[in-house]
C-alpha positions in Angstrom: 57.6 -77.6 -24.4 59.6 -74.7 -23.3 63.3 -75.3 -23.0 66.2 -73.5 -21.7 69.7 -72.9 -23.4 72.2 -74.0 -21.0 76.3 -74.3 -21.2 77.6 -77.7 -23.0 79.3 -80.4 -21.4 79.6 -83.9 -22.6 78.7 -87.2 -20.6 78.7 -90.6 -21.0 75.6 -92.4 -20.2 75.7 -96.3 -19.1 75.2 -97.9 -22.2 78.3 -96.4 -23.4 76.6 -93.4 -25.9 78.4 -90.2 -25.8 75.7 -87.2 -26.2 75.6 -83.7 -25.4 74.2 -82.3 -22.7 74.0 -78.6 -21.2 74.6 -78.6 -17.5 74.5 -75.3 -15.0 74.7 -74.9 -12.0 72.8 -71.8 -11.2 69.8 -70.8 -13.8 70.0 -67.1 -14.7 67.5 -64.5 -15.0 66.8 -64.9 -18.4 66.8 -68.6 -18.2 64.1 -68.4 -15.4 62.1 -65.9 -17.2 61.9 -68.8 -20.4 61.1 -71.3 -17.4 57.8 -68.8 -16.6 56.6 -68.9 -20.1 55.7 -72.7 -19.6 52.2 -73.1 -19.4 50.8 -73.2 -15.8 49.7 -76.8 -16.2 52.5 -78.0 -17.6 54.7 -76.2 -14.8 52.9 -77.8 -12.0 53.0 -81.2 -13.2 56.5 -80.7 -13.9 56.7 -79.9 -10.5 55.3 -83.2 -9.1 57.6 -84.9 -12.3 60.6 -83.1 -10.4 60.2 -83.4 -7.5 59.5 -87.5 -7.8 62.9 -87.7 -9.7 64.7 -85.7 -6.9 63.2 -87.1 -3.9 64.3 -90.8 -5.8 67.8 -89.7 -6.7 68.2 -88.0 -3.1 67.6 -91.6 -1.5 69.0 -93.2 -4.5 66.3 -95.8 -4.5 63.3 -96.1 -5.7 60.8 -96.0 -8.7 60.8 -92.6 -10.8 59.2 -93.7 -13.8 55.7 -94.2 -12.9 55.0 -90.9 -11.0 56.7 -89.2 -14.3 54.6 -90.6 -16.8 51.1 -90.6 -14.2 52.0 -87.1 -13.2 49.4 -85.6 -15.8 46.1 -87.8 -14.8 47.3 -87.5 -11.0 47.1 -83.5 -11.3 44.4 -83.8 -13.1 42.4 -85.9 -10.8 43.6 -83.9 -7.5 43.1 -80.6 -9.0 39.9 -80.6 -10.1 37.7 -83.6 -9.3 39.4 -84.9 -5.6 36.8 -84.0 -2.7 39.4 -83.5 0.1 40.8 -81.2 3.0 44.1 -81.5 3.3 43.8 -79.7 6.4 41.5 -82.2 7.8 42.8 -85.5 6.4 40.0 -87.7 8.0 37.1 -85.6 7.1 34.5 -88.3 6.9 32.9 -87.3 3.4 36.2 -87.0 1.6 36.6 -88.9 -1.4 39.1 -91.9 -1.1 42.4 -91.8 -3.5 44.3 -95.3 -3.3 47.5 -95.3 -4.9 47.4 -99.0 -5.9 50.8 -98.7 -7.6 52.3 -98.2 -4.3 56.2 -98.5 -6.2 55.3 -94.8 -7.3 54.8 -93.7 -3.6 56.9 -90.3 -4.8 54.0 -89.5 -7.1 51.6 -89.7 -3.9 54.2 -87.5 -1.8 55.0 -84.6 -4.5 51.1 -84.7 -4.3 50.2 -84.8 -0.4 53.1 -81.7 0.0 52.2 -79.4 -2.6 48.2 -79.2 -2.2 48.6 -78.4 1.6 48.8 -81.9 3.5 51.0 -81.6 6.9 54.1 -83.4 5.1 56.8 -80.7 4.5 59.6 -80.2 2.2 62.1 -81.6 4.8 60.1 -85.3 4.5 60.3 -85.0 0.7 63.7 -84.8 1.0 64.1 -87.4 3.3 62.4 -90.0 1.3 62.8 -93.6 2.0 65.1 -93.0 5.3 65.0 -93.9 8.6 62.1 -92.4 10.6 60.7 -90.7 8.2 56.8 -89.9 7.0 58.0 -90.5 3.5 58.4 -94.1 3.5 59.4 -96.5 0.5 55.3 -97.6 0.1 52.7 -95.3 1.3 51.8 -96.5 4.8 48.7 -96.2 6.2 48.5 -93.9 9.7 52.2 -93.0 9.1 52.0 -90.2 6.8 48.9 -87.7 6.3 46.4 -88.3 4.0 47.9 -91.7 2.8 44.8 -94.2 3.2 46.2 -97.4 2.2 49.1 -99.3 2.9 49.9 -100.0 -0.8 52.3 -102.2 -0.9 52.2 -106.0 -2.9 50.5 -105.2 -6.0 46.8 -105.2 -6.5 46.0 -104.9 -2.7 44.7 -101.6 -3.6 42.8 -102.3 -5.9 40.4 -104.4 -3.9 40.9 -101.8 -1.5 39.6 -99.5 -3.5 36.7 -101.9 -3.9 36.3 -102.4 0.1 36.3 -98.6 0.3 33.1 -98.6 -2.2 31.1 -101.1 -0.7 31.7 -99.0 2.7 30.3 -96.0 0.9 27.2 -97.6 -0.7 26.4 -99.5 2.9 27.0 -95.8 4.8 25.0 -93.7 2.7 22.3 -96.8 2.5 22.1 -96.4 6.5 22.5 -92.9 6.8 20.9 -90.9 4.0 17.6 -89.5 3.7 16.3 -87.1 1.3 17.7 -83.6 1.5 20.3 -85.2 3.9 23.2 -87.1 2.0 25.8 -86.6 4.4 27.6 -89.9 3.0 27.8 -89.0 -1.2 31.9 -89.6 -2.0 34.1 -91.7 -4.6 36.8 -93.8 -4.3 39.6 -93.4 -6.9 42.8 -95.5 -7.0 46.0 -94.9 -9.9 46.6 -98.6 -10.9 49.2 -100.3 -12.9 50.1 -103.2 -15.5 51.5 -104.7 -12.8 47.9 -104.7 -10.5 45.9 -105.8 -13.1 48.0 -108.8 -13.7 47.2 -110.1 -9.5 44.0 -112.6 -9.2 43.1 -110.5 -6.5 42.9 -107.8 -8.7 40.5 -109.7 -10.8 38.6 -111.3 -7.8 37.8 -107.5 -6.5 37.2 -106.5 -10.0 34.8 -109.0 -10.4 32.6 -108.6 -7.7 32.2 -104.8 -8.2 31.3 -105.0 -11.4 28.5 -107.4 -9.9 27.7 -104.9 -7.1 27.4 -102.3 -9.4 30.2 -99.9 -7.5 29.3 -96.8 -9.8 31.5 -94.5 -7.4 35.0 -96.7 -7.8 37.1 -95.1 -10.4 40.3 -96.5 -11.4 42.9 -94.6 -13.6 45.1 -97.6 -15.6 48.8 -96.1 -16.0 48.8 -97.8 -19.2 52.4 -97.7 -19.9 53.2 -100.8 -21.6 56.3 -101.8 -18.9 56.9 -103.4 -16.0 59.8 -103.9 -14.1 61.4 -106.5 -16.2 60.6 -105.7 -19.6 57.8 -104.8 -21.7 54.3 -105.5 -21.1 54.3 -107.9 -24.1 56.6 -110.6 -22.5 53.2 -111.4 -20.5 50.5 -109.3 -20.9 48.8 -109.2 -24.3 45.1 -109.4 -23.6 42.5 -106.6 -24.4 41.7 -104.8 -20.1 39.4 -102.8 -21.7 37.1 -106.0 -22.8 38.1 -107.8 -19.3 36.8 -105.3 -17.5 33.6 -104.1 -19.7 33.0 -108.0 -19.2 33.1 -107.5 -15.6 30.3 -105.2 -15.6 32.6 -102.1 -15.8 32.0 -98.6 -17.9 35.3 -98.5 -19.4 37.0 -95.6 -21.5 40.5 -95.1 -22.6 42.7 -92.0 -23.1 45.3 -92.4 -26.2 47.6 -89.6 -24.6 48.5 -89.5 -20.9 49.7 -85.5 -21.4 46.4 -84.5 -22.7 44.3 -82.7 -19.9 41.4 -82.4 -21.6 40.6 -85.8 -22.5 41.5 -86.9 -19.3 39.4 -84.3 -17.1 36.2 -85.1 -19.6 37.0 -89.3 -19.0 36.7 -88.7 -15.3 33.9 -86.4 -15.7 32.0 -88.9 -17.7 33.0 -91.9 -15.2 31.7 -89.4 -12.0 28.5 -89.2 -14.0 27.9 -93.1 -14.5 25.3 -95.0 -12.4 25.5 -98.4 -13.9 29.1 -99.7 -13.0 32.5 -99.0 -11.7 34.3 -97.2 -14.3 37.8 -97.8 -15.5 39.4 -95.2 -17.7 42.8 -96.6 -19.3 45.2 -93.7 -19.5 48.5 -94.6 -22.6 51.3 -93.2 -20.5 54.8 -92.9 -20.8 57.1 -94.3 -18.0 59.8 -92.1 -17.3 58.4 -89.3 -19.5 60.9 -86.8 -20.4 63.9 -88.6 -20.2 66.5 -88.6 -23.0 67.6 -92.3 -22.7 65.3 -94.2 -20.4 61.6 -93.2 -21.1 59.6 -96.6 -22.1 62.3 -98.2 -20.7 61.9 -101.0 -17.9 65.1 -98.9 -16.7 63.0 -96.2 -15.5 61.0 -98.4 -13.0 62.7 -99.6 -10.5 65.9 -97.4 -10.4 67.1 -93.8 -9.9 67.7 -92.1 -13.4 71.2 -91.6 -12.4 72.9 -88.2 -11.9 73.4 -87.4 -15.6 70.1 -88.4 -16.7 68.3 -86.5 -14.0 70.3 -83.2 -15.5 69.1 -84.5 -19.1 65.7 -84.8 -18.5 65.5 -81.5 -16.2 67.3 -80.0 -19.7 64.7 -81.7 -21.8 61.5 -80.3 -19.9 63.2 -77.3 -19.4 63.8 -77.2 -15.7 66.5 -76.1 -13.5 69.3 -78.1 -12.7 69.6 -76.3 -9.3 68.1 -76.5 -6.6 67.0 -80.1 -6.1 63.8 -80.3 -4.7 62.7 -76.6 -6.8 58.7 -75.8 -6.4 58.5 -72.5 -8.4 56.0 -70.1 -6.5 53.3 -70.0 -9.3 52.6 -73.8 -9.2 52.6 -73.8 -5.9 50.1 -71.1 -5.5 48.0 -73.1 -7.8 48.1 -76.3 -5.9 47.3 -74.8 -3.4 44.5 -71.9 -4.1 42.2 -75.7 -3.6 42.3 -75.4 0.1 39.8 -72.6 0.9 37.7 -74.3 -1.9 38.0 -77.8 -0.3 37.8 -76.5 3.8 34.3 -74.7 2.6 32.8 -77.9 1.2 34.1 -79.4 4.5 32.2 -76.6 6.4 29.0 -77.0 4.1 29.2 -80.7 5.1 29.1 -80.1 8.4 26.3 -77.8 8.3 24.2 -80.0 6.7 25.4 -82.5 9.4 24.3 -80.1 12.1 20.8 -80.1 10.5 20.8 -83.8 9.9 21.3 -83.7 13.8 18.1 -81.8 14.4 16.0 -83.9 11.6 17.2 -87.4 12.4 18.2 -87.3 16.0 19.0 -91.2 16.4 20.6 -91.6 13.6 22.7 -88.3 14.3 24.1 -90.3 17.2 24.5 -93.7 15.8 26.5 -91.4 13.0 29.0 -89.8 15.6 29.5 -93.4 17.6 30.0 -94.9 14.3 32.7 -92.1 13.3 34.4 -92.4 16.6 34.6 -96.2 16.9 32.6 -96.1 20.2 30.2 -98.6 21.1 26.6 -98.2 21.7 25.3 -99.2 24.8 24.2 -102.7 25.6 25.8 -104.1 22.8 26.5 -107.4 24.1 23.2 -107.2 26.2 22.2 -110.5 24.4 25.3 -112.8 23.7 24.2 -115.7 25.0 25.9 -118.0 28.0 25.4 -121.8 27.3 24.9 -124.2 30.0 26.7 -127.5 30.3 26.3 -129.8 27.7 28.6 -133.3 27.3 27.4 -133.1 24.0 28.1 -129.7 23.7 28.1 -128.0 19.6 30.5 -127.1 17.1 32.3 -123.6 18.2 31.1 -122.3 14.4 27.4 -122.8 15.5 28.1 -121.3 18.9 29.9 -118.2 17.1 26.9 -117.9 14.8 24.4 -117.2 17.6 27.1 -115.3 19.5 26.7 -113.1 16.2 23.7 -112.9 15.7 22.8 -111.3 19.3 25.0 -108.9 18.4 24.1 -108.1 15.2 20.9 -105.9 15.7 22.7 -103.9 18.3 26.3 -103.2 16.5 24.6 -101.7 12.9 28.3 -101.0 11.6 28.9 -105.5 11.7 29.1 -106.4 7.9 30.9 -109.0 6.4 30.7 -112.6 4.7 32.0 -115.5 4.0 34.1 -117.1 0.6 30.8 -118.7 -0.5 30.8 -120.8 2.7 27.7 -119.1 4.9 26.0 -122.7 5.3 29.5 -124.1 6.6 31.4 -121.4 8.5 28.2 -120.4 10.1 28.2 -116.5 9.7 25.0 -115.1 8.0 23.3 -112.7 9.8 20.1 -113.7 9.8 17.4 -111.4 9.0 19.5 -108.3 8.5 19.8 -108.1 4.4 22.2 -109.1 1.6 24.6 -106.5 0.5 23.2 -106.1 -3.0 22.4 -103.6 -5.9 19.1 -102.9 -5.6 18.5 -103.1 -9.2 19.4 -107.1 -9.2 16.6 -107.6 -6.8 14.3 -109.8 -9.1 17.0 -111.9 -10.5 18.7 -113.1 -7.7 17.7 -116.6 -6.3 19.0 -115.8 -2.8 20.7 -118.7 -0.5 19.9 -119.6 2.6 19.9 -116.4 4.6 17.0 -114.8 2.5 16.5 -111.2 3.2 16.3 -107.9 1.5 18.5 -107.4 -1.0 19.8 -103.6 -1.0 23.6 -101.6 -0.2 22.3 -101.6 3.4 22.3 -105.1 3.9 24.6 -106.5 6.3 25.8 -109.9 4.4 28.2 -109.6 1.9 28.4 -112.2 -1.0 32.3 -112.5 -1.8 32.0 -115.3 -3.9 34.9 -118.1 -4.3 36.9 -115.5 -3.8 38.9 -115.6 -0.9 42.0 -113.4 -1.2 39.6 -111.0 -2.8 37.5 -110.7 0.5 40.8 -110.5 2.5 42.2 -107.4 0.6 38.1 -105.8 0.3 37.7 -106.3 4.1 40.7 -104.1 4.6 39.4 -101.5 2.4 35.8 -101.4 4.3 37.5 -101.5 7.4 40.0 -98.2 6.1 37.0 -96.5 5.2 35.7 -96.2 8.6 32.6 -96.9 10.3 31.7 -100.1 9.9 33.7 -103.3 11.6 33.7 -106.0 8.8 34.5 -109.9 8.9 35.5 -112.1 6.7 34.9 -116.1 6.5 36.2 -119.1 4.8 37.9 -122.8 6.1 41.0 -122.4 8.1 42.9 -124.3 5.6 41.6 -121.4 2.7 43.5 -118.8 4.9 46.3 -119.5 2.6 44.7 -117.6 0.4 44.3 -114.1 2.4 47.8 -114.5 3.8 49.1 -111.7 1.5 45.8 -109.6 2.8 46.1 -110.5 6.2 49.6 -109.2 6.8 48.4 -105.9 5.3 45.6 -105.8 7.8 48.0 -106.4 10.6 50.9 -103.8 9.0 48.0 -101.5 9.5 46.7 -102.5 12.8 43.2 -102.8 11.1 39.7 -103.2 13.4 38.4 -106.6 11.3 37.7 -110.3 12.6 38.4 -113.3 10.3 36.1 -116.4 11.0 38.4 -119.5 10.5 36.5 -123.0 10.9 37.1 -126.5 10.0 39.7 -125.8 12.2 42.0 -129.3 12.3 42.1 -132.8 11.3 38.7 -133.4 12.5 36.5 -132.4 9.7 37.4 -135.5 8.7 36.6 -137.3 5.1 37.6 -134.5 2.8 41.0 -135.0 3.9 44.7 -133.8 4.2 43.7 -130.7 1.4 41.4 -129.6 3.3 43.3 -130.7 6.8 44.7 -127.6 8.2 47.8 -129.1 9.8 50.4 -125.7 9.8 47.9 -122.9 10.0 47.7 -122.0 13.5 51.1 -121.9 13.6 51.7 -120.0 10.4 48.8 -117.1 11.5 50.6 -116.8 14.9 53.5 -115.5 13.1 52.4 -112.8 11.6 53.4 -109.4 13.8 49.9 -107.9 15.3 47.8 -110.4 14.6 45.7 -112.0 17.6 44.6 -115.6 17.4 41.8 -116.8 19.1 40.6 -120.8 19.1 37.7 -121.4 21.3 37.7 -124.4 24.2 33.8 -124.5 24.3 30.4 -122.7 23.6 31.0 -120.3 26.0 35.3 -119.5 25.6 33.5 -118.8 21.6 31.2 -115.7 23.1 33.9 -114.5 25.1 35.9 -114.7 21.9 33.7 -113.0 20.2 33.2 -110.2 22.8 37.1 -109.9 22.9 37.4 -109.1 18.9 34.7 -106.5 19.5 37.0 -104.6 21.8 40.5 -105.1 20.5 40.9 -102.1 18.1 45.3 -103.0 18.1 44.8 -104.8 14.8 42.8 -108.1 13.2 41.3 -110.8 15.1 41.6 -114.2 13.8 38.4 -116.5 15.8 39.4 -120.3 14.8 36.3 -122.5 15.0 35.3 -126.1 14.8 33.3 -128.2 12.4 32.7 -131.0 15.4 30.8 -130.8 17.8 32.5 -129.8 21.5 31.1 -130.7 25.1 30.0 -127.2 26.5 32.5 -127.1 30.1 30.7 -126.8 33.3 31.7 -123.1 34.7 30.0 -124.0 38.2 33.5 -126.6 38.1 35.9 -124.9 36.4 37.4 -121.5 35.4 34.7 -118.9 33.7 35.3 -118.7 30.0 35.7 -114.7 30.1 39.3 -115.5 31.2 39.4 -115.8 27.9 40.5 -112.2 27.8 43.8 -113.0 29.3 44.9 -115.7 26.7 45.6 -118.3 29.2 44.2 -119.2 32.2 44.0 -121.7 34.9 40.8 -123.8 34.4 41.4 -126.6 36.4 43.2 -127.3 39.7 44.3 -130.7 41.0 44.8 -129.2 44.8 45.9 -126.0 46.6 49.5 -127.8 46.5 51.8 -127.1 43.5 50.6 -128.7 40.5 53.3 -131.3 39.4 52.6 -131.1 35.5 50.3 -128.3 33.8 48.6 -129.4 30.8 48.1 -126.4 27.9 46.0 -127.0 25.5 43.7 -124.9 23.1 40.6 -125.6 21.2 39.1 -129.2 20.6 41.6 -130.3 22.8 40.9 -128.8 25.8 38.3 -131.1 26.9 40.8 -133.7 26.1 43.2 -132.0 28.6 40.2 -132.0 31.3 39.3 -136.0 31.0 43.6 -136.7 31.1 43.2 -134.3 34.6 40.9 -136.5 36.0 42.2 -140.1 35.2 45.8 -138.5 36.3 44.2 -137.3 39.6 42.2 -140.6 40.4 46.1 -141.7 39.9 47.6 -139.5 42.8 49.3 -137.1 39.9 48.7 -133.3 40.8 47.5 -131.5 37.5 47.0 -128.2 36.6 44.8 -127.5 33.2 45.3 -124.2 31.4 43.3 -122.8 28.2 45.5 -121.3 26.3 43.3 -120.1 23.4 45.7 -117.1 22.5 49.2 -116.9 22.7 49.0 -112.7 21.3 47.0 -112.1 24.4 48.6 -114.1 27.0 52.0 -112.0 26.0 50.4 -108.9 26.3 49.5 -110.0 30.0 51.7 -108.7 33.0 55.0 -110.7 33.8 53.3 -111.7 37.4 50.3 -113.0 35.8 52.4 -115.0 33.3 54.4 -116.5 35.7 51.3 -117.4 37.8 49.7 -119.0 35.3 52.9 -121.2 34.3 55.2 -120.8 37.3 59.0 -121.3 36.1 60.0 -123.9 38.7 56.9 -126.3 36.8 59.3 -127.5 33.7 57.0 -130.2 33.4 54.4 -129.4 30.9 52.9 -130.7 27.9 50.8 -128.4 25.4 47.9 -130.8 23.2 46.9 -128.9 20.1 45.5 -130.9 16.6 48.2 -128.9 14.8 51.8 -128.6 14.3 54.3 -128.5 17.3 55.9 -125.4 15.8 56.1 -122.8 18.5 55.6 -124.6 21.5 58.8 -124.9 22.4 58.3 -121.5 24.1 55.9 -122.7 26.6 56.6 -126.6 27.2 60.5 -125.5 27.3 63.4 -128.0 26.5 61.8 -130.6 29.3 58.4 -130.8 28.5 56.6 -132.1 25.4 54.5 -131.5 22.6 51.5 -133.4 21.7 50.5 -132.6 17.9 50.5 -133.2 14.4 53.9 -132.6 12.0 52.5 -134.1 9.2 49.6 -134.2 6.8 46.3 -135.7 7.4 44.6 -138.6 6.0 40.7 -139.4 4.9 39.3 -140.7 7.5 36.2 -139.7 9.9 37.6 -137.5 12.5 37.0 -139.2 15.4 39.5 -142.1 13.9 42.0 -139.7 13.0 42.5 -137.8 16.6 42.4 -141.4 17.9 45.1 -142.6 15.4 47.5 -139.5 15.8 46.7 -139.5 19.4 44.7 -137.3 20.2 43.1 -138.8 23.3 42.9 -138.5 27.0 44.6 -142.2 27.1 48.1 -140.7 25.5 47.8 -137.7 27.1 48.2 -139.4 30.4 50.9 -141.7 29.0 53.1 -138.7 28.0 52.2 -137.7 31.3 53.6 -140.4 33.2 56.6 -140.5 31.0 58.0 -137.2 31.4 57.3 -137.3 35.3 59.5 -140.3 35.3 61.8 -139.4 33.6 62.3 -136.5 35.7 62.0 -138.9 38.7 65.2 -140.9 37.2 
């Protein structure tokens, strides 16, 4: 590499070596003329090298290593193979780039600002401060063109993979010959550190299955993490993991060579049979004196003096921070005329698509938009009264599969589960590579098996289909749903938070929903869960009364587009409540409503309960008013939506001079508190389960009408005293 002679001074690093340095504080004409001699590759990803290392320093925190060692492959990728418009970020045919190593987010910025993206030198410079679009992780809808909030590691990765399987189901529905307005990849930088996740290896897995030949991930193969080398812990051969997976794998020995790099990606771009993973040997921190394939260089600024020795050692001015020298910026960005006419080629050929394929021309631009068709819930079904009732799961089931074959963007699955959690969409297809069509013995939802089909397989994979949900639904145009046992939601939690940090359109099908599923016992007993979802920021929670409180559940996660829906369902069976009585179930809506009133007087206790239990609540009401006890019932199947509710209706609902109230939920008490306040009471479960059928365990930790009424009685007399 080029280098530039610069005046001495000597300075003592951290581990106590004294070395020799030349430090200046403006660079001369001569000097920048031996800067312009560097080649023009080299110069830009310098560039992006620099301006990582600054933008870290600046903010003095942060992780400078990776985006100096994955600057190469990064240019390489967004230079010359990225399909993109950085002056239309959300172009719908754009490839996807994740940056799965999200601790590298300065890589991803130096990136987005120099090839045209509306994120200025001022937010560089502001990295990782207050209000700005340059945050620590790249957050999704918070800076322009960042499509994934990256943050725990290996969330991106199955991303990545959500983002495929979007692809493949889009251009299944949407293309026809001449016409393939849907043809894109999905590439995503990845790290030691991502590949070490399960949920890595769960995504990983199932693409390789699916046969996801436009994923491409690029391994930063740099042999450190942020506590040492790779070797403390991570020893075994990727390349075989992953060609075992199904994967076309290829491996570049130097991360500075361009060539081998740009033909890897070209060959991977090329292959049909697989996802391809092309392991890049990088060097973290390249270009520093002291701290390259160091651990140092992770997770910490280089520290003034070695910022000025590595800008010596490439041959880069010391001054200005935050230096873009006009040629590589004029290179970066001579792409955007390039990328805005493949943009306006797209769009012609969308225009004609228009005048070829009419309906589907529509169904395109509602499914683009996020609007719904017409009639969509048309068919969900109302149930009539039934004292025998069904399990909410069933009830959900047909609820989706009304709605099914008018919303064609609903695709989703289950953890292996379908025949439990109730959620095949019958008829509509299995998510499938085509070519595995004669060796697949198919379960009980039988149906085509092609990328347009609607039923995704996710395997025992749970925290896999979390994190690949969140990708399909980033992607856009589809609404997918995930399913497993309520207790299994431990799993996703890591994936559900994301989907909430991002305010994502998905619905999460949660059933076996409390102590009554009975014989399998406390491990599979969800005792905390409710309580445990609730707390997550932007996440709704919705548990179903009856048949009927489940459609209008359903119909409710359709519309809410403020972030993930989580639809809690029974395994039991649950008496269907008679509407012509009591309160219609789309109250639901609201969160909370009144269902049942004792008298036009004031109520004297209100009883809130939610799910299962709400029938419990009505049969308490009417012993307590054959007693003379005024009682007012309220639903209360979400507490996200009944805050979002106006103060008056709040207060109407649970009037402030009522302190008598008792909430009845087969869960923990945690969280209550809020509604029952300190004079009320709390009728649940603050312990683990037991093997039992259910109907003996609600009746052992008593859940019945009989204590209900007791608690009753005891908290108005104790009031009375």
């Amino acid at each position: 590499m080029s280098k530039i002679s610069l005046p001495q001074t000597e300075l003592k690093l951290k581990k106590g070596i004294s070395y020799t340095i030349k430090l200046v504080n403006q660079i001369t004409c001569k000097e920048r003329g031996k800067l312009g001699k560097m080649n023009l590759d080299e110069l830009c990803i310098n560039t992006i090298r620099m301006l990582s290392v600054d933008m870290v320093q600046e903010a003095n925190s942060g992780h400078p290593g990776m985006p100096m060692g994955a600057a190469p492959m990064a240019y390489v990728l967004w230079t010359d193979f990225l399909k993109h418009n950085p002056q239309n970020p959300a172009w719908p045919d754009r490839d996807r780039f994740v940056l799965s190593a999200g601790h590298g987010s300065a890589l991803l910025y130096s990136l987005l600002h120099l090839t045209g993206y509306p994120l200025p030198i001022e937010e560089i410079k502001r990295f990782r401060q207050w209000g700005s679009k340059t945050p620590g992780h790249p957050e999704y809808r918070e800076t322009p063109g960042v499509e994934s909030t990256s943050g725990p590691l290996g969330q991106g990765v199955a991303n990545a993979v959500g983002m495929a399987i979007a692809e493949r189901f889009l251009a299944s529905q949407f293309n026809r010959p001449g016409f393939e307005i849907v043809n894109h990849h999905t590439y995503a930088i990845v790290s030691d550190g991502d590949l070490m996740e399960g949920v890595a290896a769960e995504a990983a897995s199932l693409a390789g299955h699916l046969k996801l030949s436009k994923l491409i991930l690029l391994y930063d193969n740099n042999y450190v993490t942020l506590a040492g080398e790779t070797r403390l812990t991570f020893t075994e051969d990727v390349g075989k993991r992953f060609a075992a997976y199904g994967w076309h794998v290829q491996a570049v020995a130097d991360g500075n060579d361009l060539k081998a790099i740009s033909k890897a990606i070209a060959a991977a771009q090329k292959e049909t049979h697989g996802p391809s993973l092309i392991a890049v040997r990088t060097h973290i921190g390249y270009g520093s004196p002291q701290k390259q394939d160091s651990f140092e260089a992770h997770g910490s600024p280089l520290g003034k003096e070695e910022v000025l020795a590595t800008k010596k050692n490439l041959g880069w001015p010391v001054e200005p921070s935050f230096h873009v020298p006009p040629e590589a910026m004029a290179q970066f960005r001579k792409a955007l005329d390039r990328e805005k006419q493949l943009e306006d080629e797209w769009k012609a050929k969308l225009e004609s698509y228009g005048e070829a394929y009419p309906e589907l021309s529509i169904n395109w631009n509602q499914r683009m938009d996020a609007k719904l068709p017409a009639g969509w819930d048309k068919d969900i079904p109302s149930f009539p009264p039934d004292p025998q009732g069904m399990a909410t799961r069933s009830a959900g089931s047909k609820v989706m599969n009304a709605i099914a074959p008018h919303l064609s963007w609903l695709i989703g699955g289950s953890a292996d589960l379908n025949p439990s959690t109730n959620t095949a969409l019958k008829g509509l297809g299995n998510f499938q590579c085509p070519s595995l069509a004669e060796t697949i013995i198919q379960g009980s939802e039988a149906g085509p098996l092609s990328y347009a089909g609607a039923n995704v397989h996710f395997g025992v994979r749970e925290h896999g289909m979390g994190s690949i949900i969140n990708g399909m639904a980033l992607h856009g145009g589809i609404l997918p749903f995930g399913s497993t046992f309520l207790v299994f939601s431990d799993y996703m939690r890591p994936a559900i938070r994301m989907a909430a940090l991002m305010k994502l359109h998905l619905v999460y099908v949660f059933t076996h929903d409390s102590i009554a599923l009975g014989e399998d016992g406390p491990t599979h007993q969800p005792v905390e869960h409710l309580s445990s979802l609730r707390a997550i920021p932007g996440l709704t929670v919705i548990r179903p009364a009856d048949a009927n409180e489940a459609a209008a559940a359903w119909r409710t996660a359709i519309l809410h587009k403020e972030g993930p829906v989580a639809l809690i369902m029974t395994r039991q069976a649950l008496p269907i409540i008679d509407r012509t009585r009591f309160a219609e179930a789309e109250e639901l809506r609201r969160g909370a409503y009144i269902l049942a009133e004792s008298s036009p007087d004031k109520p004297e206790v209100i009883l809130m309960a939610t799910g299962s239990e709400v029938h419990l609540a009505l049969a308490a009401y009417a012993k307590l008013r054959d007693e003379g006890i005024r009682p007012r019932v309220v639903s209360m199947p979400s507490w996200e939506l009944f805050e979002k509710q106006p103060v008056e209706y709040r207060a109407q609902i649970l009037p402030p001079d009522i302190p008598a109230r008792i909430s009845i939920e087969a869960g923990t008490t945690h969280g209550w508190h809020k509604y029952v306040g300190s004079s009320g009471a709390a009728i649940g479960i603050d312990h683990f389960g037991a093997s039992a059928p259910g109907k003996v365990l609600l009746e052992n930790f008593g859940f019945t009408s009989e204590n209900i009424v007791k608690k009753v009685k005891e908290l108005l007399n104790r009031k009375s005293v």
